[in-house]
C-alpha positions in Angstrom: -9.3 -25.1 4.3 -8.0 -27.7 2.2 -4.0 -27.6 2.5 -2.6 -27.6 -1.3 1.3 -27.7 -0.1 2.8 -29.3 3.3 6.7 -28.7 3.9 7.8 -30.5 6.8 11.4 -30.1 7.9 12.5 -30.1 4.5 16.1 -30.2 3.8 18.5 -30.0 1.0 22.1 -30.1 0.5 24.0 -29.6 -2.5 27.6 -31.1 -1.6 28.7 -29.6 1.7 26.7 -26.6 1.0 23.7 -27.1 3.0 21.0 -24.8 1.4 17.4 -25.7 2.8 17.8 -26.5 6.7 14.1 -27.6 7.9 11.5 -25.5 6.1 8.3 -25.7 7.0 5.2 -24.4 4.7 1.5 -24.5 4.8 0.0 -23.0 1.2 -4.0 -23.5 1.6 -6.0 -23.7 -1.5 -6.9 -20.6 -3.3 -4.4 -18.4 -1.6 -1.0 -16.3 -3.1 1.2 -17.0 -1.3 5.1 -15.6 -1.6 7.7 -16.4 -1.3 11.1 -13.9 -0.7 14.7 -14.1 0.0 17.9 -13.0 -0.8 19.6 -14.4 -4.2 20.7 -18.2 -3.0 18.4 -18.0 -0.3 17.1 -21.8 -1.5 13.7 -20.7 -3.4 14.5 -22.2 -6.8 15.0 -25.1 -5.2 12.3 -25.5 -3.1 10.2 -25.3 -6.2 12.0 -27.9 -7.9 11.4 -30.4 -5.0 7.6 -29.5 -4.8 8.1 -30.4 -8.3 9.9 -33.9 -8.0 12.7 -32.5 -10.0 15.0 -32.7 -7.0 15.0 -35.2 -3.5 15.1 -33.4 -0.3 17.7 -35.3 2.3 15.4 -35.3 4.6 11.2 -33.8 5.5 7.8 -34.5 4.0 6.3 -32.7 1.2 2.9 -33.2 0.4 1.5 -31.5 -2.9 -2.1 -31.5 -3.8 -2.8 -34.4 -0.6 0.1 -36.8 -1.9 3.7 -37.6 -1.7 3.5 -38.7 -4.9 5.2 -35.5 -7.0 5.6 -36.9 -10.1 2.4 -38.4 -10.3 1.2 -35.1 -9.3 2.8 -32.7 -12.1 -0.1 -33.0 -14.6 -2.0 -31.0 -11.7 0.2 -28.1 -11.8 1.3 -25.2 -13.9 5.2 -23.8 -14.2 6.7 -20.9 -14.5 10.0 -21.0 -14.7 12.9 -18.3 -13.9 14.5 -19.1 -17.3 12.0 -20.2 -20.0 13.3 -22.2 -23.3 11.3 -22.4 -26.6 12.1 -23.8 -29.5 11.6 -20.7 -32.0 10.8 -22.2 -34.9 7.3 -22.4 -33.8 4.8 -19.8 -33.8 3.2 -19.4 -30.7 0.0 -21.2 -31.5 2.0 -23.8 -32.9 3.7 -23.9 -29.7 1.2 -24.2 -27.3 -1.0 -26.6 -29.4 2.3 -29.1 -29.4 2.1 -28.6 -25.3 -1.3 -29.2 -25.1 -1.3 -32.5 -27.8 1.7 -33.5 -25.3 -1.0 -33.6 -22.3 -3.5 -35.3 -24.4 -6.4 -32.3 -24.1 -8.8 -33.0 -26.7 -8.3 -31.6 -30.1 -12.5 -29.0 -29.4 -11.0 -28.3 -26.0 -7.7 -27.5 -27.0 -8.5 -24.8 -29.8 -10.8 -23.5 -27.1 -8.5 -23.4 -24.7 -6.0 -21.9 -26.7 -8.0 -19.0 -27.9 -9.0 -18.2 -24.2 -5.2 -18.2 -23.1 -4.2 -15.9 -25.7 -7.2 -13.5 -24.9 -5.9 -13.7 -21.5 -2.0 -13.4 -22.0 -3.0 -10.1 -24.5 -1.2 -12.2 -27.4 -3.9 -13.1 -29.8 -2.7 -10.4 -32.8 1.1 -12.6 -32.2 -0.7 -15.8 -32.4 0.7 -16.5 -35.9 4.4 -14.9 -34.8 7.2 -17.5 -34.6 8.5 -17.3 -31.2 12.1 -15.8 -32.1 10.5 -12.5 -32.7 9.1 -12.3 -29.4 10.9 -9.8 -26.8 11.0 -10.9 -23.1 8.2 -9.0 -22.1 5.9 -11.4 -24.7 8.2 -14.7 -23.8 7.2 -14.1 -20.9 3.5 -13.8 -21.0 3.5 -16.8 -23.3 5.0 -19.3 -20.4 2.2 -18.2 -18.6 -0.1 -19.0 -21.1 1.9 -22.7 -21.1 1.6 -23.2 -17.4 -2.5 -22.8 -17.5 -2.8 -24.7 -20.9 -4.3 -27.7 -18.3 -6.3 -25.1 -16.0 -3.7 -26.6 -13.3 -4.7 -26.9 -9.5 -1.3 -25.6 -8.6 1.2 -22.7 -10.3 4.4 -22.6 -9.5 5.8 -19.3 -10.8 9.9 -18.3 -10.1 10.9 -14.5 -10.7 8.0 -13.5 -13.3 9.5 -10.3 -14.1 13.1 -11.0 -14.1 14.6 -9.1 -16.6 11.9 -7.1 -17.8 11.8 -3.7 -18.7 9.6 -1.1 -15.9 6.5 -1.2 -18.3 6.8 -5.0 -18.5 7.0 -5.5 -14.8 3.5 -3.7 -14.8 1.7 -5.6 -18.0 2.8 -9.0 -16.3 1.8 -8.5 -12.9 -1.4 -7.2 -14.0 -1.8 -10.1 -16.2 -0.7 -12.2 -12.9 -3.7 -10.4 -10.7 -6.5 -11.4 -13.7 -5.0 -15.0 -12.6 -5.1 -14.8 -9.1 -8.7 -13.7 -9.5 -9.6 -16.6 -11.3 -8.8 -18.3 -8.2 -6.2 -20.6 -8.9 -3.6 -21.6 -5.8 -0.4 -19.4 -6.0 3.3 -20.1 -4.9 5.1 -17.3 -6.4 8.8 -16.8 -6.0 10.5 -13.7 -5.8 12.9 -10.9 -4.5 10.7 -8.3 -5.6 8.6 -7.1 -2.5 6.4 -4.8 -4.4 5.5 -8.4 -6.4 4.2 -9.6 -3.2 2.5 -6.3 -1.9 0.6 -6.4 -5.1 -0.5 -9.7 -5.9 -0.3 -12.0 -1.9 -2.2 -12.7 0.7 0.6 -14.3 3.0 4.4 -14.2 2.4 7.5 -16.2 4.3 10.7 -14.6 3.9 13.3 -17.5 3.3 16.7 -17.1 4.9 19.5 -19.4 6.2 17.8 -21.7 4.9 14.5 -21.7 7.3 11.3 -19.6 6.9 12.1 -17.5 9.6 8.6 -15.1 9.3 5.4 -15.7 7.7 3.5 -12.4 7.3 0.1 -11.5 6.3 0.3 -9.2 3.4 -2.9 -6.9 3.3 -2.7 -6.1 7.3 0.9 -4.5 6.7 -0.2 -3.0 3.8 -2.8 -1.1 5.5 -0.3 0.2 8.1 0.4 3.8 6.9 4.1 4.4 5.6 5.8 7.9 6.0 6.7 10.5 3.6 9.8 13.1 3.8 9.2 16.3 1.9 12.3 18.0 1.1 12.1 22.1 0.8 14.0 25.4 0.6 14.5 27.1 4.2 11.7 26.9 6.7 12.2 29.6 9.2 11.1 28.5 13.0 7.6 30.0 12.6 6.3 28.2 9.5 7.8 25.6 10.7 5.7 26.0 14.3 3.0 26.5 11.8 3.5 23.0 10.2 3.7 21.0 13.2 0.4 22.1 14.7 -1.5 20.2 11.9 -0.9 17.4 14.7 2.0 15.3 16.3 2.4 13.3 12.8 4.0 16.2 11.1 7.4 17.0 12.3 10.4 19.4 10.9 13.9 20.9 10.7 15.6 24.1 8.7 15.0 22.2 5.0 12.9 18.8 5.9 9.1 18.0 7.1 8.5 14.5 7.7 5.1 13.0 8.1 4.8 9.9 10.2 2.4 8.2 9.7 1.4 9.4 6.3 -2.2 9.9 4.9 -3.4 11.8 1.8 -5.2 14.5 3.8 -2.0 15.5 6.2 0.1 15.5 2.9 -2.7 18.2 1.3 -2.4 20.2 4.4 1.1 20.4 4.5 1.8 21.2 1.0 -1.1 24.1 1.2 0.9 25.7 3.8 4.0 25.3 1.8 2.4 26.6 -1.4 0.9 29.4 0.5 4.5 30.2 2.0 5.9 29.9 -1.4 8.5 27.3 -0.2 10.6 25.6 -2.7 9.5 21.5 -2.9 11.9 19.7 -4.4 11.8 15.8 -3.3 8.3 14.2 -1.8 9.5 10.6 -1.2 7.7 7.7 0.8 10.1 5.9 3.3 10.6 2.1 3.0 7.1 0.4 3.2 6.3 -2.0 6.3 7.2 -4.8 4.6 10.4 -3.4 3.7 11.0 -3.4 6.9 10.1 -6.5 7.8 12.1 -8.0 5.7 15.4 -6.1 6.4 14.9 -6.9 10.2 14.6 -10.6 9.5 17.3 -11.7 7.0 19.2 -9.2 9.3 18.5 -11.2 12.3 17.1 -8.2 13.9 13.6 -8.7 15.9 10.3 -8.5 14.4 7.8 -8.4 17.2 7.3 -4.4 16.8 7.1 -4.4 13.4 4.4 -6.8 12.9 1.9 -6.0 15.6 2.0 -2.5 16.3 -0.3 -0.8 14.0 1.7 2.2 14.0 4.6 3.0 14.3 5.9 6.7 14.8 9.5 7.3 12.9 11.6 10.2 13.8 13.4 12.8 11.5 16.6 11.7 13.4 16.2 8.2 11.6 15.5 9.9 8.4 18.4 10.1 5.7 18.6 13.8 5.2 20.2 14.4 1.4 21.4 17.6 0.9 19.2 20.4 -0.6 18.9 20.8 -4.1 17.6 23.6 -6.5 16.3 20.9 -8.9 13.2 20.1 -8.3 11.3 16.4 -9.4 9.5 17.4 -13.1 6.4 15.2 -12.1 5.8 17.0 -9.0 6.9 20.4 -10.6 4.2 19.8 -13.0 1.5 18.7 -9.9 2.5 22.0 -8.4 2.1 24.2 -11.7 -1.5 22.4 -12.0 -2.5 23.6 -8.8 -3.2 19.8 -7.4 -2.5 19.0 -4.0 -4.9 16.6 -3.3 -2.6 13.4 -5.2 1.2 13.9 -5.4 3.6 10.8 -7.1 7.1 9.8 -5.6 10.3 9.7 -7.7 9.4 6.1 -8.9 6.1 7.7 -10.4 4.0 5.5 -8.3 0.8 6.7 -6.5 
């Protein structure tokens, strides 16, 4: 496939702070591709030197099959960490100046404009001046700027930085109906459940090196596990439990099921219903990547995370909080309705 970004042994130093120390990075066309790291970790600035802005001190970057970045800017789309506007314009106002800037014909641009509103959910603020906009809609708009050219390329840096739960959602939805349009992706970020949701492949940046590439939807598909917290299980209920197989293990307030899948959480929770046990917490354990990613900018090794397709965790590994009367309102509610068959974790997620 046609290779839209080549990183060679790229380096950068601010100083005698030496931030980027030989990164190498293949993004092909058409793929997501993320990018993670702890704050300082270097990603801001690699995007600036795919972008020209800044000059490595050494390495090869190729963007779109040239060397020549600058040249090569009017192929891609930006989305900065920290977006400014001048709020005296409305947003149509705004992105029609952009778009005169780039020199889109005047038919085009009206078209194009229209289309990137639909998209961006901001048709009904097209006549708002952009002061009135909250984050969430600032936001949406610099996405709207960074395809006004129907780029080859988007850089995008922390999309959701700052925003609210709900806006987290609205943008990263709105960032999936552009990924499926099928334009190339680097996106930046320290959110993992950005890249679980939107990536095909992510490199976790640290000391200043890629250290891990991963393939997102294989580790996805690796089941997570699940701790259910309860009142007192006496030893034959709790015998009862564990013969629904070797994934289901427990102890005097605790079942943990490892690996986790919808049908051993129904059968668990029928038996607990049936018993008339007390649930108070169902909470997932760190996903795979999670724990990917804490292994490597730990320095820890990798090798059984990534290619064993399971992996069995023990309730010995498992944080045990202390019991509690209180019981999550969500799930009290699931109970009360009688549904076992599709539970939600603290975070209200599926």
């Amino acid at each position: 496939m046609t290779e839209v970004i080549v990183v060679e042994g790229l380096t950068k130093r601010y100083g005698h702070v030496s931030v980027l120390r030989g990164v190498n990075l293949r993004v092909v066309a058409g793929e997501v591709y993320g990018l993670i790291g702890p704050n300082g970790a270097g990603k801001s600035t690699l995007i600036h030197l795919l972008l020209g802005f800044l000059h490595p001190d050494s390495g090869r970057i190729r963007v779109l099959g040239s060397a020549d970045l600058e040249a090569q800017r009017r192929f891609i789309g930006y989305v900065p960490e920290r977006q400014r506007y001048h709020t005296h314009y409305t947003a149509l106002e705004y992105l029609t100046f952009l778009g005169q800037f780039d020199g889109i014909p005047p038919k085009r641009l009206h078209q194009r404009i229209d289309e990137l509103l639909e998209l961006t959910g901001l048709t009904a603020m097209a006549h708002r001046y952009l002061r009135t906009f909250p984050k969430g809609m600032l936001q949406r708009l610099g996405i709207a700027q960074a395809l006004l050219t129907d780029p080859d390329l988007l850089l995008i840096d922390e999309p959701t930085s700052g925003l609210d739960l709900d806006g987290q959602q609205e943008l990263l939805t709105l960032l999936k109906d552009v990924r499926q349009r099928g334009h190339t992706v680097l996106l930046c970020t320290h959110r993992l459940a950005e890249v679980e949701y939107l990536c095909d492949r992510v490199g976790i940046l640290t000391e200043g090196k890629i250290m891990l590439e991963v393939n997102v939807p294989e580790v996805r598909q690796i089941p997570g596990s699940m701790v259910i917290q309860t009142g007192p299980l006496d030893l034959a209920l709790r015998q009862r439990l564990e013969m629904i197989g070797p994934e289901v293990q427990t102890n005097e307030h605790t079942v943990l099921i490892s690996p986790h899948t919808s049908e051993l959480q129904a059968k668990v929770l029928q038996i607990l219903l049936e018993a008339k046990i007390s649930i108070n917490v169902l909470e997932p354990q760190m996903s795979r990547l999670m724990q990917i990613y804490l292994h490597t900018v730990s320095g820890q090794p990798t090798d059984n995370l990534v290619a064993s397709p399971v992996t069995r965790i023990s309730l010995r590994d498992t944080p045990q909080p202390p019991p509690t009367d209180e019981i999550d309102p969500m799930l009290k509610r699931l109970l009360q309705i009688g549904s076992i068959n599709s539970t939600r974790s603290k975070d209200g997620k599926q």
